[in-house]
TORLUM-818875 format. One line per 4 residues: number of its first residue (from 1); for each residue x, y, z of C-alpha. Coordinates in steps of 0.02 Angstrom, whole numbers, always signed. Example, Ala and Ser with C-alpha at 12.3 -4.5 7.8 and 13.67 -1.06 7.14 Angstrom:
BEGIN
1) +615:-225:+390 | +684:-53:+357
//
This chain:
BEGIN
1) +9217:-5810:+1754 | +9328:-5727:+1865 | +9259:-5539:+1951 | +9415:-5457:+1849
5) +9375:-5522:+1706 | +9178:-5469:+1719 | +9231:-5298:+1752 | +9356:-5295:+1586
9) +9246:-5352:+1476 | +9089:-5251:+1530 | +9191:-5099:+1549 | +9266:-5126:+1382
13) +9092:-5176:+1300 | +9015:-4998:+1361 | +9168:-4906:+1276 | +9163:-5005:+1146
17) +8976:-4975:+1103 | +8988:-4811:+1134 | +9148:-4794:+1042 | +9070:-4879:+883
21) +8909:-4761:+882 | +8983:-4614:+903 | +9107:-4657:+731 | +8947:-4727:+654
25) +8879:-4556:+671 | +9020:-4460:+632 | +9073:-4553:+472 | +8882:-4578:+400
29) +8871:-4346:+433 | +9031:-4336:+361 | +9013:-4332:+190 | +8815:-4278:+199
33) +8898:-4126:+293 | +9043:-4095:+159 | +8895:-4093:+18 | +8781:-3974:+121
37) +8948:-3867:+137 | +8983:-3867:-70 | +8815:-3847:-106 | +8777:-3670:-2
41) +8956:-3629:-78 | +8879:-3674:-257 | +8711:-3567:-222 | +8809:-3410:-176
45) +8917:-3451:-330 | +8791:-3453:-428 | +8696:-3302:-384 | +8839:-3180:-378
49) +8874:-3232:-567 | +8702:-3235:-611 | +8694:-3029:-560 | +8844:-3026:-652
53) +8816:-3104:-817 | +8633:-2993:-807 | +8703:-2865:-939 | +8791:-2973:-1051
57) +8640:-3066:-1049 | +8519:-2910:-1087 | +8623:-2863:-1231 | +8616:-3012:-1328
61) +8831:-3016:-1291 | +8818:-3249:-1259 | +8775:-3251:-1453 | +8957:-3334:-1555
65) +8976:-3180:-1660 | +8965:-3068:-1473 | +9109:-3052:-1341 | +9038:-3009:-1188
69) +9135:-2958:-1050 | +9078:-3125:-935 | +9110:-3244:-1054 | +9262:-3169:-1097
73) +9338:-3178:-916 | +9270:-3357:-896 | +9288:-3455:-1038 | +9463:-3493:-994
77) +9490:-3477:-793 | +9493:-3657:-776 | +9672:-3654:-872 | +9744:-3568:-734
81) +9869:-3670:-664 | +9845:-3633:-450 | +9924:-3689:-293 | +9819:-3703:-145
85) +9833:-3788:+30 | +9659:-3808:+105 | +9695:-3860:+297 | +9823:-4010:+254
89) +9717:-4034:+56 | +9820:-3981:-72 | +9719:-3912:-233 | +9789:-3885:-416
93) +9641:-3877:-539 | +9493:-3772:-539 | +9350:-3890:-570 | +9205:-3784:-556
97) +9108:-3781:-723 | +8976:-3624:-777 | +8853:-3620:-886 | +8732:-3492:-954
101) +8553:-3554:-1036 | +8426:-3441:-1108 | +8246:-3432:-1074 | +8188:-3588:-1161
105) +8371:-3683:-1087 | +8459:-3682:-1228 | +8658:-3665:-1160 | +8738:-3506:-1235
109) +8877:-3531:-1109 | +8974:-3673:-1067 | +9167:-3615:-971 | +9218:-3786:-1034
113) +9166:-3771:-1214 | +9058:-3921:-1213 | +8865:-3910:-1238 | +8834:-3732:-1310
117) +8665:-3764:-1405 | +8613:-3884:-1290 | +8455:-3896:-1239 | +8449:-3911:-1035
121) +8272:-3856:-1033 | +8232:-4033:-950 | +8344:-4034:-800 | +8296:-4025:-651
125) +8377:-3880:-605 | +8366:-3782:-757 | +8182:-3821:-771 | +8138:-3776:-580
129) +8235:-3606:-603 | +8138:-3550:-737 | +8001:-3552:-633 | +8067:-3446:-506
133) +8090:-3606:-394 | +8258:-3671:-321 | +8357:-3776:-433 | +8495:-3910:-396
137) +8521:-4090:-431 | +8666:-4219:-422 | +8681:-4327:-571 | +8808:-4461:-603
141) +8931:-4441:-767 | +8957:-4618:-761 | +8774:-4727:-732 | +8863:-4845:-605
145) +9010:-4733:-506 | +8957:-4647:-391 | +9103:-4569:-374 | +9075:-4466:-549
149) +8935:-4385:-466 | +8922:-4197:-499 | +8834:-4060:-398 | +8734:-3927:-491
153) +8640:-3778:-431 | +8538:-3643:-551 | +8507:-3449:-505 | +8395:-3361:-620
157) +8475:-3220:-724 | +8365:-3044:-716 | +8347:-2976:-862 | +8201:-2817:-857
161) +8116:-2892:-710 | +8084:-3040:-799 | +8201:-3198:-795 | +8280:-3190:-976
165) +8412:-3357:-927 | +8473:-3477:-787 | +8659:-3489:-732 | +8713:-3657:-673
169) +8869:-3664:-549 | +8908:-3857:-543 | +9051:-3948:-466 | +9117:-4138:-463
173) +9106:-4232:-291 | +9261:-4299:-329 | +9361:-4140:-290 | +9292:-4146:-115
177) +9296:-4328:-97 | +9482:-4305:-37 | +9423:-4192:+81 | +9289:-4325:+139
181) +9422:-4492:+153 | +9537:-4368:+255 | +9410:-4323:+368 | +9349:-4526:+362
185) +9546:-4573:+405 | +9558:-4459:+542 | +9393:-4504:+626 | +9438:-4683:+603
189) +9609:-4670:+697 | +9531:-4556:+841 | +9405:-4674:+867 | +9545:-4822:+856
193) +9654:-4725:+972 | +9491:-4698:+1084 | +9451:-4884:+1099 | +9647:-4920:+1136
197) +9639:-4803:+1280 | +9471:-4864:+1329 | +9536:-5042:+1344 | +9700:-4965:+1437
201) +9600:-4874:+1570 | +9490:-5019:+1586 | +9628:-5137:+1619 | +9714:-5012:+1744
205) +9539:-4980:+1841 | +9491:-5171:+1826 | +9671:-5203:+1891 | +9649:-5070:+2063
209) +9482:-5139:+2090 | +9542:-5335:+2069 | +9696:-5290:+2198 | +9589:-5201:+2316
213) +9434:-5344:+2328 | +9587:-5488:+2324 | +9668:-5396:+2486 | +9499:-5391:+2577
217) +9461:-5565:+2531 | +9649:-5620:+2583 | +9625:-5524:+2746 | +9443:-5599:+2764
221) +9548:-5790:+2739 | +9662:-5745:+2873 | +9563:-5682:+3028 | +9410:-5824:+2990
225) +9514:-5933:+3121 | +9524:-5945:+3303 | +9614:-5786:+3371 | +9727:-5893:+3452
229) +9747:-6034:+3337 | +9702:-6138:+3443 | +9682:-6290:+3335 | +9878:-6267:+3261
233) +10029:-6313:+3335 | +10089:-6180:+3468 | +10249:-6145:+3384 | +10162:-6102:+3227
237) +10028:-5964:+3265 | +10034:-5807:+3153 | +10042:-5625:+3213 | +9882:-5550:+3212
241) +9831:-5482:+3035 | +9830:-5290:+3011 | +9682:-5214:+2918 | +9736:-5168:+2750
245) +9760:-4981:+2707 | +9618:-4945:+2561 | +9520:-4794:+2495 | +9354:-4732:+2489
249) +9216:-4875:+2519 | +9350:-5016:+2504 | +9418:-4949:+2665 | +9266:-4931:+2749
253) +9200:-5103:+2717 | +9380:-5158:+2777 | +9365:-5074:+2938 | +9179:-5146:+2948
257) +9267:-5312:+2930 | +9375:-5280:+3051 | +9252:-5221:+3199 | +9138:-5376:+3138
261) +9290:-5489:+3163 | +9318:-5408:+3325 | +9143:-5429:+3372 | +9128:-5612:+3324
265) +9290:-5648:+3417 | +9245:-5605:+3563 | +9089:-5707:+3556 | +9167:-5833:+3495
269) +9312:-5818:+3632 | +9161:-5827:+3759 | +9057:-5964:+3694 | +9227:-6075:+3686
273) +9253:-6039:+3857 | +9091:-6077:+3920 | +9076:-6241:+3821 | +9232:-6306:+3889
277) +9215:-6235:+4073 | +9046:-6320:+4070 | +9114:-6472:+4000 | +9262:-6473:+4127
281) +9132:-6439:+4283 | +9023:-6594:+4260 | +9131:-6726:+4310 | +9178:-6634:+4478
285) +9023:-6580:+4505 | +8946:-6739:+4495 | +9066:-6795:+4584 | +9055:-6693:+4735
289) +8853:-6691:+4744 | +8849:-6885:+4728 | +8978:-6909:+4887 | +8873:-6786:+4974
293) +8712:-6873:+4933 | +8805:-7019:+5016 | +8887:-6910:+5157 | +8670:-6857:+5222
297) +8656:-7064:+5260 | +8739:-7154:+5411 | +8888:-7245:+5327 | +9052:-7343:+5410
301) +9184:-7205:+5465 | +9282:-7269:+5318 | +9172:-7237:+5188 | +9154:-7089:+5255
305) +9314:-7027:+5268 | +9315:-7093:+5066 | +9195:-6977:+5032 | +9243:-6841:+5127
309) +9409:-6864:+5056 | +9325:-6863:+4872 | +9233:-6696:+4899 | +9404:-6618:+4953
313) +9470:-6672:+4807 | +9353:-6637:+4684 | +9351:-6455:+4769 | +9530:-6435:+4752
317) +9504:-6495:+4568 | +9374:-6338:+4540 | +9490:-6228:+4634 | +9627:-6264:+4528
321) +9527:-6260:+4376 | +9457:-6080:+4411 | +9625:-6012:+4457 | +9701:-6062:+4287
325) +9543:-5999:+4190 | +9578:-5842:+4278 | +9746:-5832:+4264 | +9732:-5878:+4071
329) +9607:-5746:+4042 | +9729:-5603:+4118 | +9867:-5688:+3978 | +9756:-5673:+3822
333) +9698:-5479:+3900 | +9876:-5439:+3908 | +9933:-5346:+3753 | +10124:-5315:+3792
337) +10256:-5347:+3915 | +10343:-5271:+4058 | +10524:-5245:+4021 | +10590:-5125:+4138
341) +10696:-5248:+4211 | +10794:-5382:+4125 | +10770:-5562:+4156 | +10886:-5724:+4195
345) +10829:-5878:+4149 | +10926:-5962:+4270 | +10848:-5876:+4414 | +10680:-5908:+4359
349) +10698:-6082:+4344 | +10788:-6094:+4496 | +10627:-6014:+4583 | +10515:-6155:+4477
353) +10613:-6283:+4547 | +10617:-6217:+4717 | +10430:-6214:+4739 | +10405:-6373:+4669
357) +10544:-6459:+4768 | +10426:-6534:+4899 | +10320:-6617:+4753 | +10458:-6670:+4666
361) +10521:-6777:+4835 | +10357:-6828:+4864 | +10359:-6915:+4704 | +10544:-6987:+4726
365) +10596:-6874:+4562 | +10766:-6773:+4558 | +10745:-6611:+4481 | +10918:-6569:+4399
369) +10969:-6401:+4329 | +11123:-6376:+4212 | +11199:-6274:+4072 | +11228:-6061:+4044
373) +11128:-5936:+4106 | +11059:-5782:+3972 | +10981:-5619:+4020 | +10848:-5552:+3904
377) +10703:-5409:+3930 | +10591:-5546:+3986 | +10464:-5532:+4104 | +10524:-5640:+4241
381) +10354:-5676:+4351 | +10270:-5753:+4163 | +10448:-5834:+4129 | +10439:-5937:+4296
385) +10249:-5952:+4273 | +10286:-6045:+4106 | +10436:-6168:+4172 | +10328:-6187:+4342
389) +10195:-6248:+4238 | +10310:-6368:+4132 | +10412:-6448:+4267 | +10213:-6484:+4358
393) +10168:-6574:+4198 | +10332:-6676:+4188 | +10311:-6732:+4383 | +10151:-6788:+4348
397) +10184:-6902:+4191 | +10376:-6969:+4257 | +10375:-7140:+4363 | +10467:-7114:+4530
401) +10645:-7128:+4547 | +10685:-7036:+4371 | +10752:-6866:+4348 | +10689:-6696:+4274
405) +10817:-6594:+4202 | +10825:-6413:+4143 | +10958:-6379:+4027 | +10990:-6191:+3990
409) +11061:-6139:+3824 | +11073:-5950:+3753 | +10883:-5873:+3752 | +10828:-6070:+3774
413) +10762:-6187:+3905 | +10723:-6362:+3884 | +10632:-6473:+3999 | +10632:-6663:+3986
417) +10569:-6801:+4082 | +10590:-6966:+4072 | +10405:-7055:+4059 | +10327:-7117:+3943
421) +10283:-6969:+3819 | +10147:-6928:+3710 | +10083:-7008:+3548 | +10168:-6944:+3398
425) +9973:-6888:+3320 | +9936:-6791:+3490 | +10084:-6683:+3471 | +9999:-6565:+3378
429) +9846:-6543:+3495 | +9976:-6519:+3660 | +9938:-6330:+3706 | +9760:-6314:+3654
433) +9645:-6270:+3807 | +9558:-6419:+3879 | +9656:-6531:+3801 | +9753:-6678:+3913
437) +9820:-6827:+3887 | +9802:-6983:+4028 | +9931:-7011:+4159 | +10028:-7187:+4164
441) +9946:-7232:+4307 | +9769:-7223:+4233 | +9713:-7056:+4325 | +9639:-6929:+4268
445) +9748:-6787:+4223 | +9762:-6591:+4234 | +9618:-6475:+4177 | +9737:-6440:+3989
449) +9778:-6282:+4044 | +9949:-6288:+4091 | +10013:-6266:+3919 | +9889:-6165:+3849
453) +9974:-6048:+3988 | +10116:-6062:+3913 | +10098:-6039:+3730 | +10014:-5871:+3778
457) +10171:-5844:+3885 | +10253:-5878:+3756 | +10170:-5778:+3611 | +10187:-5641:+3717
461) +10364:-5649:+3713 | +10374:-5667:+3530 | +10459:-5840:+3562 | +10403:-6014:+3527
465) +10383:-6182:+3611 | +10426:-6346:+3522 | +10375:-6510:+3598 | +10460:-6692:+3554
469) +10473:-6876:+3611 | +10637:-6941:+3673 | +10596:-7108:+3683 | +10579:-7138:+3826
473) +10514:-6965:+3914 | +10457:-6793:+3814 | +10574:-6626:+3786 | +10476:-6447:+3791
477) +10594:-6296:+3716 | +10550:-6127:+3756 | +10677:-6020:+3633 | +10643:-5833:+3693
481) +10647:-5690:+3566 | +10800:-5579:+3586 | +10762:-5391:+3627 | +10736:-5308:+3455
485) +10610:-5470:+3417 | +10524:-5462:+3567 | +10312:-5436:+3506 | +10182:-5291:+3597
//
């Protein structure tokens, strides 16, 4: 399962938990709250009509042939007709019933005309009061419906000192049930409305966090290979990757990343070139200690001149080695480009061909020159550096007697020889450091630095360099950026 998804469903799991516990509390104290409420409302009832009815009571005034002044102002209150907004609970009955027992229980009272000369002596709460304890109960009108359930509470009536009768204040649950299913409703959509929003902020923070991790791991994919991309074609190598922008600890760990890429780079830069210089030294080395080995015994003045001439050689091999190491190593150090003057491609490969002319007649090869000039913020020094370089590698691949020709084109130069090319599956290699390809007459070629000059040249200059057969012979294109795409 996918890291967003993780974080959803935990985060919604905890809300959700929390969310359900919190209603199960509030709707199991609801109604237990709503009865505690009724029944202190019933107790003070209760009493303040007990002191009341006291002197009715006293005087004998609950007997049918007596009209006290209590039982005359209750016996018909509940016919009132009232209108009554409790909160957002509309009322229209009275529903709170009174009765008045004697000492022994027997009702003498009943506000609903019911059960006078009933004996309540055996209720609970009737039977608790007359023995100066506290009396209440909740007793069900019909056995099985709990919703018929009615509240009662009993205060002793004072009569002398002595309690002479009880008073009974009782009150259906069903006229505060309405109360209790608004309060349930209301609860029940908070808490809906609560997980909805829980789920919403969930999503929104699982949706940052997802983003966030997603750009860190996309920038961790894209600096894991070689700083120079070495291993890609030249004319496809990506602009370096900038460290995303994020907050708090995100950031952090994505400038970590960054300064551990950094880190690693450079090691790995180092080790690469170490690996390769080494690999590139043995063979000259060897070389050069095995003719001079040979060179300490007395050998024929031609063999020693062979040897002699071997040492030079492999010398001038190292030499030229080195100097493109180090002349590689100032490239990749070099950040951005001097363009305080502009450049012409024309001149600069006019100056290529010029110091290469001797080589080229040497080898029997004309070096021709053709099409328009362009100017461009260029550095000229790297631009003749790079076409140097190219024209060196097409004199030493084209038989004698062919031509190498450098045809200009707007913020382009191509140069093509005429030998025999490269294969179509080493294409993609030409450029990396090290890398060479043999000459047609079986020698051994170049140290593979040449155009691993100039793709650095090249991504310098925000251009590109695209390499193809022509059957015979093989075509380099340097296309230059023009000034507003020219890369620091």
């Amino acid at each position: 399962m996918r890291l967003g998804l993780r974080l959803f469903f935990a985060f919604f799991l905890i809300n959700g938990l929390a969310a359900f516990f919190v209603l199960r509390v509030f709707m199991v104290e609801v109604k237990p709250s709503v009865r505690k409420v009724t029944e202190d409302t019933l107790v003070e009832t209760a009493y303040a009509l007990a002191a009341l009815a006291s002197a009715d009571l006293a005087q004998n005034r609950f007997q049918p042939n007596q009209s006290g002044t209590f039982a005359t102002q209750l016996s018909n209150y509940t016919q009132k007709p009232i209108q009554a907004w409790i909160w957002d609970a509309r009322k229209t009955t009275l529903d709170m019933r009174i009765t008045v027992t004697d000492a022994q229980g027997i009702v003498l009272f009943d506000s609903q005309g019911k059960d006078q000369g009933t004996d309540y002596s055996r209720w609970r709460d009737v039977y608790l009061t007359l023995r100066s304890e506290y009396g209440a109960r909740t007793t069900r009108a019909v056995k099985e419906d709990e919703s018929s359930s009615v509240m009662y509470v009993s205060a002793p009536i004072m009569v002398n000192g002595q309690i002479g009768g009880v008073l009974t204040a009782s009150k259906p649950s069903s006229s505060v049930q309405k109360i209790v299913d608004s309060a349930e409703q209301k609860i029940l959509r908070g808490g809906l409305l609560f997980v909805l929003l829980s789920a919403g902020v969930g999503c929104a923070v699982t949706w940052w966090f997802v983003v966030h991790v997603r750009r860190l791991r996309n920038y961790a994919q894209q600096v894991q290979a070689p700083t120079l991309n070495e291993s890609a074609h030249p004319a496809q190598m990506p602009q370096p990757v900038a460290v995303p922008n994020m907050p708090g600890e995100l950031g952090e760990l994505a400038q970590a990343m960054d300064t551990m890429r950094k880190r690693l780079e450079g090691r790995d830069y180092i080790e690469g070139y170490v690996r390769a210089l080494t690999h590139e030294l043995k063979s000259p080395v060897a070389a050069i200690r095995g003719a001079g080995e040979l060179l300490q015994d007395d050998l024929p003045t031609p063999d020693r001149i062979m040897f002699a001439t071997q040492v030079v050689d492999q010398s001038l091999r190292l030499q030229n080695l080195i100097d493109q190491l180090l002349q590689l190593s100032r490239l990749e150090q070099r950040q951005q480009l001097d363009k305080t003057h502009s450049c012409s491609l024309m001149e600069c490969a006019q100056e290529a061909m010029h110091a290469l002319h001797g080589t080229a007649q040497q080898h029997g090869i004309a070096l021709q020159l053709k099409g328009a000039d362009s100017h461009g913020p260029w550095e000229a020094g790297l631009v003749t550096l790079a076409v140097s370089n190219l024209v060196q590698n097409a004199l030493d691949f084209s038989p004698e007697d062919r031509v190498i020709t450098l045809a200009l084109s707007p913020h382009r130069i191509t140069i093509s020889d005429q030998g025999p090319g490269v294969p179509d599956a080493m294409l993609a290699r030409l450029g990396e450091r090290f890398f060479t390809t043999p000459r047609p007459n079986g020698e051994r070629s170049g140290t593979g630095l040449g155009l691993s000059i100039v793709t650095r040249i090249m991504h310098l200059h925000g251009g590109s360099m695209a390499i193809r057969n022509l059957h015979p012979g093989l075509a380099v294109t340097l296309d230059f950026a023009p000034e507003n795409q020219v890369t620091s």
